[in-house]
VEXTORLUM-798463 format. One record per residue (C-alpha): x, y, z; residue in one letter. Coordinates in steps of 0.1 Angstrom, whole numbers, plus 5000, padded with zeros to 4 digits. Example, Ala and Ser with C-alpha at 12.3 -4.5 7.8 and 13.67 -1.06 7.14 Angstrom:
BEGIN
<pt X="5123" Y="4955" Z="5078" bake="A"/>
<pt X="5137" Y="4989" Z="5071" bake="S"/>
! end
This chain:
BEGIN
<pt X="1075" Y="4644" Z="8914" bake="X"/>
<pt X="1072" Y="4679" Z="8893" bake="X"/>
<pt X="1037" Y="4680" Z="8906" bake="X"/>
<pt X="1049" Y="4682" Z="8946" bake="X"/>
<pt X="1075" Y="4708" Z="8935" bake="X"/>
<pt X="1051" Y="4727" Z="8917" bake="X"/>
<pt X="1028" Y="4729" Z="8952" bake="X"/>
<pt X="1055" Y="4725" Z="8976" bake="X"/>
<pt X="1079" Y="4756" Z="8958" bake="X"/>
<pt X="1053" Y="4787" Z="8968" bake="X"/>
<pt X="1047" Y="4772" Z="9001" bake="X"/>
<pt X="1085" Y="4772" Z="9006" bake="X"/>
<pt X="1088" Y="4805" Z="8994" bake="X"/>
<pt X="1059" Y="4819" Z="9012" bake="X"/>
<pt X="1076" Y="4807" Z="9044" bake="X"/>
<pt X="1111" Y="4818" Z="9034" bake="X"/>
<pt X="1091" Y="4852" Z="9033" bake="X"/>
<pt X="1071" Y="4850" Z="9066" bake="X"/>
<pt X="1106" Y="4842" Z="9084" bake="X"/>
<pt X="1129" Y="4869" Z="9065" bake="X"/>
<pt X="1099" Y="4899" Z="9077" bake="X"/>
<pt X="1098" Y="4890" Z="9113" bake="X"/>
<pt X="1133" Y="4889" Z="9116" bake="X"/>
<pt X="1132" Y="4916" Z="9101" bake="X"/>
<pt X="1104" Y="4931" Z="9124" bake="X"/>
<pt X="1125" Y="4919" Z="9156" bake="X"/>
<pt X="1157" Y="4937" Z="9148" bake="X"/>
<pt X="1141" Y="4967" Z="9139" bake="X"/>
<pt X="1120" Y="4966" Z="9173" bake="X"/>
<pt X="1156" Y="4962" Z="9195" bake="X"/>
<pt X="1173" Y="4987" Z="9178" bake="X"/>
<pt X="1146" Y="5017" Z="9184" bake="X"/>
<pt X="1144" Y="5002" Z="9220" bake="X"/>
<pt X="1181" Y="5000" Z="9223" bake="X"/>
<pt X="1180" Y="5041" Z="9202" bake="X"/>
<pt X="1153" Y="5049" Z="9230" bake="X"/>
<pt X="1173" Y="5042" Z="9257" bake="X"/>
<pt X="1204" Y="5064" Z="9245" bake="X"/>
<pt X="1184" Y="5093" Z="9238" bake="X"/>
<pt X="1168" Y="5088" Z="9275" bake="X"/>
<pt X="1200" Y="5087" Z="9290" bake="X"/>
<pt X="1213" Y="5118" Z="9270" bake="X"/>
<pt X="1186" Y="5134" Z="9281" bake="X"/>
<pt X="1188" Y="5127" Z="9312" bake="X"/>
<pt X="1225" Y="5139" Z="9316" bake="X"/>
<pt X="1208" Y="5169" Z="9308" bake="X"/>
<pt X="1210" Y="5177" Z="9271" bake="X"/>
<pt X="1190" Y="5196" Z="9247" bake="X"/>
<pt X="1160" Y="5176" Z="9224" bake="X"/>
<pt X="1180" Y="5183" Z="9194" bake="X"/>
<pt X="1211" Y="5160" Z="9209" bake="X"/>
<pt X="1192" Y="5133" Z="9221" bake="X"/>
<pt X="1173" Y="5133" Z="9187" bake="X"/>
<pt X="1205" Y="5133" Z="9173" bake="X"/>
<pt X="1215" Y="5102" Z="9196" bake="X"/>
<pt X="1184" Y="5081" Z="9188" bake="X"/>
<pt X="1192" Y="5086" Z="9146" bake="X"/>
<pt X="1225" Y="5077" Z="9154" bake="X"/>
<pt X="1215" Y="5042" Z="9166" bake="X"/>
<pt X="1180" Y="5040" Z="9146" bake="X"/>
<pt X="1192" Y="5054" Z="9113" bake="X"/>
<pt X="1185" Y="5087" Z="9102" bake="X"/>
<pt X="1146" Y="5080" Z="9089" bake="X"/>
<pt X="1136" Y="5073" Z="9124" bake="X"/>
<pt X="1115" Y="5099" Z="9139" bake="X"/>
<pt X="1118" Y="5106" Z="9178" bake="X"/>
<pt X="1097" Y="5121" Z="9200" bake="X"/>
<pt X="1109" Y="5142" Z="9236" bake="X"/>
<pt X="1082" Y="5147" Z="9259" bake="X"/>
<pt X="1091" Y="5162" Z="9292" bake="X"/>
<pt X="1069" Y="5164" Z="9320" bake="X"/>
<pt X="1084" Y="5175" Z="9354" bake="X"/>
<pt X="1124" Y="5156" Z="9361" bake="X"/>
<pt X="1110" Y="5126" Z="9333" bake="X"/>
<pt X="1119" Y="5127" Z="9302" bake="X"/>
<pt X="1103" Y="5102" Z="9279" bake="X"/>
<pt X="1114" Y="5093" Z="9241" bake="X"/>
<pt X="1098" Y="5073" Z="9215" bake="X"/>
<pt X="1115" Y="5061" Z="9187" bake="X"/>
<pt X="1096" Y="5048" Z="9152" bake="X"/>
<pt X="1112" Y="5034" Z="9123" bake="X"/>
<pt X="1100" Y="5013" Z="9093" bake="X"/>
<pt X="1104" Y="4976" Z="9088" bake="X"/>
<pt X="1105" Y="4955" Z="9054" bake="X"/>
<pt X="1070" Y="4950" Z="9044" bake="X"/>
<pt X="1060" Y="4954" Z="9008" bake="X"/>
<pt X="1037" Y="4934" Z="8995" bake="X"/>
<pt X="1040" Y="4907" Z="9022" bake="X"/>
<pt X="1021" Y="4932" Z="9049" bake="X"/>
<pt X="1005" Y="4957" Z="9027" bake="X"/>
<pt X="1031" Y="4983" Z="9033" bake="X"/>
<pt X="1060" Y="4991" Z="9053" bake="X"/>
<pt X="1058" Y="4980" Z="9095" bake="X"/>
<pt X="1056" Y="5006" Z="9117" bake="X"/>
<pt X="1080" Y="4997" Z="9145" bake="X"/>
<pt X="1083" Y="5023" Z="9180" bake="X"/>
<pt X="1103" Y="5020" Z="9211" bake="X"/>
<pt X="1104" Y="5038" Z="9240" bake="X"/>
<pt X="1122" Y="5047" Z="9275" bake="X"/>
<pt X="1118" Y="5071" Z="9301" bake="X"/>
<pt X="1145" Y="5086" Z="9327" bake="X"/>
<pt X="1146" Y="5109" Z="9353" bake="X"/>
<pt X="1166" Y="5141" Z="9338" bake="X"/>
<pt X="1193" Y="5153" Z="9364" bake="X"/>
<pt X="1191" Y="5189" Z="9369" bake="X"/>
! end
């Protein structure tokens, strides 16, 4: 018996791990999709970069970096955060989402 628990507690562990870091990984990936989205709709009510960067924080937390790139009536915005990594991944998980709208003039 104290030999199975002595193999079968790492494995357990090691699983616990693998589930907690891509749940993890999955929220993180909604919420920058779901903080690209706001900051594409701010922009596209017509807003300046600094408020829809402000939006995307907002719903991302304020370590997310955002990106505005305009190119004619689109506006596109790209949201990366960091995900729980450590030791697990070799380092924090670089997570991005993005959305474009068309920017009302």
């Amino acid at each position: 018996m104290t030999v199975e628990l002595a193999l079968g507690l790492p494995v357990l562990v090691l699983l616990v791990a693998v589930v907690l870091v891509t749940t993890a990984a999955g929220l993180g990936t909604l919420r920058c999709a779901d903080a690209a989205r706001t900051a594409a709709r701010v922009a596209a009510l017509g807003q300046t970069d600094v408020q829809v960067v402000e939006a995307a924080r907002r719903v991302a937390g304020p370590a997310a970096r955002v990106g505005v790139r305009r190119d004619g009536g689109w506006v596109e915005v790209e949201v990366t955060a960091s995900a729980v990594g450590g030791w697990f991944t070799g380092g924090p998980l670089a997570i991005t989402g993005t959305a474009t709208a068309w920017a009302e003039p």
